[in-house]
C-alpha positions in Angstrom: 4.6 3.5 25.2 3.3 2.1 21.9 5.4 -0.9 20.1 5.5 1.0 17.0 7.0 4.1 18.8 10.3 2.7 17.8 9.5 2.2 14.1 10.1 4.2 11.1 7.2 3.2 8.5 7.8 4.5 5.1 4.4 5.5 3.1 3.9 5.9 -0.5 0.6 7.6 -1.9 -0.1 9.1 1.5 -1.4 12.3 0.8 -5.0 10.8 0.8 -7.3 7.9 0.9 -6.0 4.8 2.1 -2.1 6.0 2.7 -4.1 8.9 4.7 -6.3 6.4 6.6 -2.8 4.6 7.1 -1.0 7.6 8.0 -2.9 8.5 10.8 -3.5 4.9 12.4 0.5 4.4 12.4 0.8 7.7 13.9 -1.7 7.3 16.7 0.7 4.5 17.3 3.7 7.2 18.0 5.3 5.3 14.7 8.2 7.9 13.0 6.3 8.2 9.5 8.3 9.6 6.1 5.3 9.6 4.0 5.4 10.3 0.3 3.4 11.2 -2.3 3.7 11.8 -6.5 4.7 15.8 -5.9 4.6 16.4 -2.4 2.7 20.0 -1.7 0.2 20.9 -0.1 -2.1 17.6 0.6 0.8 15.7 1.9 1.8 18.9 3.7 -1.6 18.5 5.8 -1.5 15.0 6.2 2.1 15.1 8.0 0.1 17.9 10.3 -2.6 15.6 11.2 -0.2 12.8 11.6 1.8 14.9 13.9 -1.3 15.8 15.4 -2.3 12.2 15.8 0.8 11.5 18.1 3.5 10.3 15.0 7.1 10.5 16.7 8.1 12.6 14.0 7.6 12.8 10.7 9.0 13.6 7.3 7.7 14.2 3.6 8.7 13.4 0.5 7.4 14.2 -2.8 8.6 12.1 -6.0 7.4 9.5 -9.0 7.8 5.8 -7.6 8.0 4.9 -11.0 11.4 6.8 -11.1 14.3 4.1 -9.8 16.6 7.0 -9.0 14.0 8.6 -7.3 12.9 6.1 -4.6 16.5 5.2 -3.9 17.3 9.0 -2.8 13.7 9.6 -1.2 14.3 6.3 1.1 18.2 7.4 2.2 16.8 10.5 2.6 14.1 8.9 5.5 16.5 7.1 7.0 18.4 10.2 7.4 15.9 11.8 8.7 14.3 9.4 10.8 16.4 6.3 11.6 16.5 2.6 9.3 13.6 1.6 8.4 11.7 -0.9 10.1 8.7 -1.2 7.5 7.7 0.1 3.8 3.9 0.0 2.7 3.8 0.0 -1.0 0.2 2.0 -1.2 1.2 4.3 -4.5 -1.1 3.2 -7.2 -3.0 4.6 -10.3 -6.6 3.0 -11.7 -8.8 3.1 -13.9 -9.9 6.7 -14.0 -7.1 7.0 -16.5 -8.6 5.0 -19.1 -12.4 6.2 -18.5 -14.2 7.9 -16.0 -17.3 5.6 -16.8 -15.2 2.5 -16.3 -17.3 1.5 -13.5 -20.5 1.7 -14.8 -19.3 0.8 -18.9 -16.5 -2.0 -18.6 -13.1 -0.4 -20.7 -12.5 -2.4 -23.3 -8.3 -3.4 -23.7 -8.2 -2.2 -27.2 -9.7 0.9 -26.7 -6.7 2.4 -23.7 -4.4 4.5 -24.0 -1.3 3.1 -24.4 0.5 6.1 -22.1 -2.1 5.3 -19.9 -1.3 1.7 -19.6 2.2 2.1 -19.0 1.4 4.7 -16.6 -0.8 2.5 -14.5 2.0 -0.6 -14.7 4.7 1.8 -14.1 3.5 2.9 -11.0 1.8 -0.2 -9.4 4.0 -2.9 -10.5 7.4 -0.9 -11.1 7.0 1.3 -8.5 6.4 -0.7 -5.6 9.1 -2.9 -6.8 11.6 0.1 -7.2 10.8 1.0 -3.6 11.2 -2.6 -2.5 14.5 -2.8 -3.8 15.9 0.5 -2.4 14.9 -0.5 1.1 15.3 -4.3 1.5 19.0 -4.3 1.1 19.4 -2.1 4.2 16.4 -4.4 6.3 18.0 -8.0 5.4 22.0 -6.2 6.7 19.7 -5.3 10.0 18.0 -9.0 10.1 14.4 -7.2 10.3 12.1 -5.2 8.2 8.4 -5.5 7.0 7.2 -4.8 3.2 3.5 -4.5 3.1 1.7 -4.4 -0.5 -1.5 -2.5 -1.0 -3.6 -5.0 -3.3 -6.9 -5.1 -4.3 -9.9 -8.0 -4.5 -9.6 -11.6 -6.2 -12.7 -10.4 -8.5 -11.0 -7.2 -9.2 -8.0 -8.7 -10.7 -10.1 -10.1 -14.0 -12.8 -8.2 -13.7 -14.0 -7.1 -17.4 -13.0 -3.8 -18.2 -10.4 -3.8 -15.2 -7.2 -3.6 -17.6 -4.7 -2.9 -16.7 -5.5 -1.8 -13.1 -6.9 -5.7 -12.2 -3.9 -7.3 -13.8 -1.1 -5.1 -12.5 -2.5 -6.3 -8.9 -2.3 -9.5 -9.5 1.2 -9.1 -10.5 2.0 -7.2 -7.6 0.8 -9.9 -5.5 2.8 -12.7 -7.9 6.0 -10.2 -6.9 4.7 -10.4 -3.3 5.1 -14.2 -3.4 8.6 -14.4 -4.9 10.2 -11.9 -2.6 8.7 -13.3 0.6 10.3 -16.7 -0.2 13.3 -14.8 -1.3 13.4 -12.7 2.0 13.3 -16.3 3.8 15.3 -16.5 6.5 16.6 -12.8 6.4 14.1 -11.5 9.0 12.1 -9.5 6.7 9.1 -10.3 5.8 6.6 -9.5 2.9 2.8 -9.6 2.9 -0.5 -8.1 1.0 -3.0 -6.0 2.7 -6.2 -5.1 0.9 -9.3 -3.1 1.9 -11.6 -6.2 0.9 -14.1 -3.9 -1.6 -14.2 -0.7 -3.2 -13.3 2.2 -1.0 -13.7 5.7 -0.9 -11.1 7.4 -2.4 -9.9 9.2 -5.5 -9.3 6.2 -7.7 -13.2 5.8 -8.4 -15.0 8.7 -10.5 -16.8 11.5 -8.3 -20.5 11.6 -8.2 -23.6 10.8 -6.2 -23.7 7.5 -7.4 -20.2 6.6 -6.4 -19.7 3.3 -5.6 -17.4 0.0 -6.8 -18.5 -2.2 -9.5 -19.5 -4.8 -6.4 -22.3 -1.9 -5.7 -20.7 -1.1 -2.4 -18.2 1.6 -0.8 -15.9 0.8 2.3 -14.4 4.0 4.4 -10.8 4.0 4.1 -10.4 3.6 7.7 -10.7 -0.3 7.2 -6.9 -0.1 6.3 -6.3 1.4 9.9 -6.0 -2.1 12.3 -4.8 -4.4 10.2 -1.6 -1.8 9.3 -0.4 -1.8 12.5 -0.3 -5.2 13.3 1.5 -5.5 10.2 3.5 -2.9 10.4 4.7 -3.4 14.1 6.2 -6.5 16.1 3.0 -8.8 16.4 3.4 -9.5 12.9 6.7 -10.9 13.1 7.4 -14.1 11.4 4.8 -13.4 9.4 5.3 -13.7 5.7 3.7 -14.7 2.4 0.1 -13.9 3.4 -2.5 -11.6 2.2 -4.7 -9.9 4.9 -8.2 -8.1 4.3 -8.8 -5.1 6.0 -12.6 -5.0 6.5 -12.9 -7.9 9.1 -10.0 -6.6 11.2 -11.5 -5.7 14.8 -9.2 -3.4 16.4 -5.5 -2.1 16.2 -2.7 -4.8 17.0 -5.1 -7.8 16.8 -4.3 -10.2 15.5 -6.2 -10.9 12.3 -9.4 -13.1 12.4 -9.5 -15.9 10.5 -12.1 -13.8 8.1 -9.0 -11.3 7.3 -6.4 -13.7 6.7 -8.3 -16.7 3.8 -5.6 -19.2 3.3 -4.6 -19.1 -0.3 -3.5 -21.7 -2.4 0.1 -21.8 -4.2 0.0 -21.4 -6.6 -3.3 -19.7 -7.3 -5.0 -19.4 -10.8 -7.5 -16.8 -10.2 
């Protein structure tokens, strides 16, 4: 028996790409998954089947807007309902820049010229959202003494990157937010930590094309995310707080992380 066959990991943004790749590594774990996604339907529908398939102890779905408060405080009572207290959250929703240009990774976006809806739409759900979802579920891990929050970030050179606004900057807050709530989680027996891909993956938050590939000229399979989300996600990590983790130098599930996938980083940082 697995150690993650007794945990209940809650998802966001899993209905493809890195919360898939996620999805399925935690399940193949036996991990209880409630895995969530902007409307639910269809694509989450067939991710929960795979994860099922995979060997997830059960699993639930949920479809709603993390940038809606209200809405990730009912879709996480509504997990633990369904599938036991949580014992970890992975903040993975996020938007980029495909909503200020298509081109942006071949002609840098200038600020001036975004969308402002856009902009708040971006910050809503990366900053907001994994803060809303934070909120709703640490109240019920600190009462229990345990409970992990993992944040889905993105590379130092990514964060002030030209043309990279506001995706880049609304990362680098995300990972300032990380900082302050793992020392404010100190001593609680929840922790909070960053995992990152470490480069430009394959998913739906770069444009489609033959030519599809980061601004760094390279294009990492999702599946990077898979070891280093267990380990974090189950009870080798414990204790651990306050770091940031790379995926792309983890060897194999429940590792623990090379010294490659886990750079010490200074506090404060000014990237």
């Amino acid at each position: 028996m697995s150690a993650l066959s007794q945990g209940v990991v809650m998802l966001t943004g899993a209905s493809r790409g890195l919360g898939r790749a996620m999805a399925l590594a935690l399940a193949g774990q036996g991990a209880r998954l409630a895995l969530c996604g902007a409307t639910g339907g269809a694509t989450l529908d067939a991710v929960a089947a795979e994860a099922r398939a995979a060997g997830a102890g059960a699993v639930s779905t949920h479809g709603f807007d993390v940038a809606d408060a209200a809405a990730c405080a009912a879709a996480v009572a509504a997990a633990e309902a369904a599938l036991g207290p949580l014992t970890a959250l992975v903040n993975n929703a996020g938007l980029g820049m495909r909503l200020i240009s298509e081109r942006f990774t071949t002609e840098p976006a200038p600020f001036w010229q975004a969308d402002p809806a856009a902009w708040q739409r971006i910050v809503a759900t990366n900053v907001n959202g994994a803060f809303h979802m934070a909120r709703a579920a640490a109240p019920g891990m600190v009462a229990r003494g345990a409970g992990k929050i993992v944040n889905i970030s993105t590379s130092d050179v990514t964060m002030v990157r030209r043309g990279y606004a506001p995706y880049g900057p609304s990362k680098a807050a995300l990972e300032a937010a990380s900082r302050i709530w793992a020392q404010d989680l100190q001593g609680t027996g929840v922790t909070c930590n960053v995992f990152l891909p470490g480069g430009a993956a394959d998913t739906d938050l770069l444009p489609p094309g033959p030519d599809r590939r980061g601004a760094d000229g390279n294009l990492l399979s999702p599946a990077v995310m898979a070891a280093g989300i267990v380990w974090l996600c189950g009870p080798w990590s414990d204790g651990t707080t306050g770091r940031r983790f790379i995926g792309r130098f983890w060897p194999d599930p429940g590792d623990p992380p090379p010294a490659a996938a886990c750079p010490p980083v200074p506090r404060p940082a000014i990237l």
